[in-house]
TIMIKOL-294913 format. One record per residue (C-alpha): residue number from 1; residue in one letter; x, y, z. Coordinates in steps of 0.05 Angstrom, whole numbers, plus 5000, padded with zeros to 4 digits. Example, Ala and Ser with C-alpha at 12.3 -4.5 7.8 and 13.67 -1.06 7.14 Angstrom:
residues 2
site n 1, res a, c1 5246, c2 4910, c3 5156 $
site n 2, res s, c1 5273, c2 4979, c3 5143 $
END
This chain:
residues 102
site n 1, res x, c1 6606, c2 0767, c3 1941 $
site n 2, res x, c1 6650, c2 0760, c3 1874 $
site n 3, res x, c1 6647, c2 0807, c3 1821 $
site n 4, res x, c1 6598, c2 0778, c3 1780 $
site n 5, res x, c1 6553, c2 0768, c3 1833 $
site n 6, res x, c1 6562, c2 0842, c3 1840 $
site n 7, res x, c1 6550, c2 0863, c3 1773 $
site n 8, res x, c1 6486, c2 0816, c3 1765 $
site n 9, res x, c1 6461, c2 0847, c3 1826 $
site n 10, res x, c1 6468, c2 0915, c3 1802 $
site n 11, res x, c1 6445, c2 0895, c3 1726 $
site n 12, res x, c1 6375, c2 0874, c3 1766 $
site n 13, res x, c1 6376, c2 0937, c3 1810 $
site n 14, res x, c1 6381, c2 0964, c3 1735 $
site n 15, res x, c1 6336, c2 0938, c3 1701 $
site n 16, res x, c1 6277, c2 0936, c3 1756 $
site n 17, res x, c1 6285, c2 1010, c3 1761 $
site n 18, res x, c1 6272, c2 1016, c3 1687 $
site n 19, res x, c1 6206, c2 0981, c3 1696 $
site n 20, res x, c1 6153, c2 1028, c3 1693 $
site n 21, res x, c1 6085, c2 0993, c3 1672 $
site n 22, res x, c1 6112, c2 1004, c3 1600 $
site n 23, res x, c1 6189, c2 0996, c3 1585 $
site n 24, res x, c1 6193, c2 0930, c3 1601 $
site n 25, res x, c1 6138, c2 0919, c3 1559 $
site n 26, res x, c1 6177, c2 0949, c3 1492 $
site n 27, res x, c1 6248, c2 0946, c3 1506 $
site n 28, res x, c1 6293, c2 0908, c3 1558 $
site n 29, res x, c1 6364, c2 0871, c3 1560 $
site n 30, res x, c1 6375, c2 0811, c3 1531 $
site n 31, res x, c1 6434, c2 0763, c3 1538 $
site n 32, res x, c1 6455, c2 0715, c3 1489 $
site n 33, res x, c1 6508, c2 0677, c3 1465 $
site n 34, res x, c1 6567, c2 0671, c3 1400 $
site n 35, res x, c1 6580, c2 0608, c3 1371 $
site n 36, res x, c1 6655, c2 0628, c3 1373 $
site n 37, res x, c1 6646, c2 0632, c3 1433 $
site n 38, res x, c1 6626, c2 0682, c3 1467 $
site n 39, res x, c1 6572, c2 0723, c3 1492 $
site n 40, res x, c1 6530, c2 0784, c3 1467 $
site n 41, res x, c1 6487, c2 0828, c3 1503 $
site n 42, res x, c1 6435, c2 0890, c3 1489 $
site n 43, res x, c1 6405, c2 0932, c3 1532 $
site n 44, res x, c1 6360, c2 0985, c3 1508 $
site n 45, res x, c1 6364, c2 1056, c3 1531 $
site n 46, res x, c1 6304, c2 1072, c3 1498 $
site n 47, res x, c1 6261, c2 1127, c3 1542 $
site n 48, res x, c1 6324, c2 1120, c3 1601 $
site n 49, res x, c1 6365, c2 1170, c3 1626 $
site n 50, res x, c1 6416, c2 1142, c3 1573 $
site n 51, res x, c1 6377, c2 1149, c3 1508 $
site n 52, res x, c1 6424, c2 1204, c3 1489 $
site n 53, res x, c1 6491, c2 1190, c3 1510 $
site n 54, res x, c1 6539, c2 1157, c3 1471 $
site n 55, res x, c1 6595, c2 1104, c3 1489 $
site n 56, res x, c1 6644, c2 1101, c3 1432 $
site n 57, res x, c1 6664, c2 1035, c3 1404 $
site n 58, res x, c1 6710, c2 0999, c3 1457 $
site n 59, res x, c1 6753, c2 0943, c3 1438 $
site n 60, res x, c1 6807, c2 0901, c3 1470 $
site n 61, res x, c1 6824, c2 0839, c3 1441 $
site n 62, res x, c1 6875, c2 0795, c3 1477 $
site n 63, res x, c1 6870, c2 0731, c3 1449 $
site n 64, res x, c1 6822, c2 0687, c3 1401 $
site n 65, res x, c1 6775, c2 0674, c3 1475 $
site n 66, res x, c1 6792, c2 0732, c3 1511 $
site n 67, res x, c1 6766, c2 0805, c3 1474 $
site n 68, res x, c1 6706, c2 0846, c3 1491 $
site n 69, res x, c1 6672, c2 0895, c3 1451 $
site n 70, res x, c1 6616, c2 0949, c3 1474 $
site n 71, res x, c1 6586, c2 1009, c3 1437 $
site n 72, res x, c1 6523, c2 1043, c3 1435 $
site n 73, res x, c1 6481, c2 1051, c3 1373 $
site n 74, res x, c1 6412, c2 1070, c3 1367 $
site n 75, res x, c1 6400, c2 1080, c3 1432 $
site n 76, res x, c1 6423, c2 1011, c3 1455 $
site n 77, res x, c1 6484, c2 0996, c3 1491 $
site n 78, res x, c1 6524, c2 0931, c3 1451 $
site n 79, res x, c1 6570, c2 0884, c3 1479 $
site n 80, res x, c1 6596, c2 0824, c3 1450 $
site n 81, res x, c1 6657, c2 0792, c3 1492 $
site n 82, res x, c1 6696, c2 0728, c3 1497 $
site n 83, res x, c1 6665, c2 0663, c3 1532 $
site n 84, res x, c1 6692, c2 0688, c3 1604 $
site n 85, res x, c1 6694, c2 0761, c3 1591 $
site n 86, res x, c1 6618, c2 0774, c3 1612 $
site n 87, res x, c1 6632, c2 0810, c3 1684 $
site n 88, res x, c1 6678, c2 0849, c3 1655 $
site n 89, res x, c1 6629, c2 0878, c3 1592 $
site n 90, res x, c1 6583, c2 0884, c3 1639 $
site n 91, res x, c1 6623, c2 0924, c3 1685 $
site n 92, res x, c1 6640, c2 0970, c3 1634 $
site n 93, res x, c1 6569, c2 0985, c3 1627 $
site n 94, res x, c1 6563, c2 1000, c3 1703 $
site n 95, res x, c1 6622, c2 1044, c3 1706 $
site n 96, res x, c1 6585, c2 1087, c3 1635 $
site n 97, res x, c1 6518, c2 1090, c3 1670 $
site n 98, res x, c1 6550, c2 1123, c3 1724 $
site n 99, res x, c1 6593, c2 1172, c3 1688 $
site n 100, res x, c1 6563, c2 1243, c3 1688 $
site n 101, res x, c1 6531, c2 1263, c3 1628 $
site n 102, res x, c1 6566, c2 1311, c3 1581 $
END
């Protein structure tokens, strides 16, 4: 299995453990994508484990198609990353979710 498929398993794990009867129903993740190009993602943390933490900006930037970005912000996790950068934002979301809290 490569990475991605990895990560997209465990973003599914994720999210169907967030489904309640209600979350899904208000908040969620949503993928999208940059027209320069790239891609940008939101999940909400809204009534998760996460609501509370924060993840403080994180940005590497290694050429015009190769940068991600991720940050949390009212109780939502950001990302916003180069066209083949998404396994790697995403993984950076694993690796916080798993992080004890402070």
């Amino acid at each position: 299995m490569s990475e991605a498929e990895h990560v997209l398993d465990w973003l599914q794990h994720w999210y169907a453990s967030q489904c309640d009867g209600d979350w899904e129903h208000e908040w969620g993740v949503t993928i999208g994508t940059l027209d320069n190009p790239g891609w940008t993602v939101k999940i909400s943390l809204e009534e998760t484990d996460l609501a509370d933490r924060e993840y403080p900006r994180h940005q590497v930037t290694r050429d015009d198609q190769d940068w991600v970005m991720a940050w949390t912000s009212e109780k939502t996790f950001h990302i916003a990353c180069g066209p083949r950068n998404l396994t790697e934002a995403l993984t950076l979301f694993r690796a916080w979710t798993s992080e004890s809290a402070p």
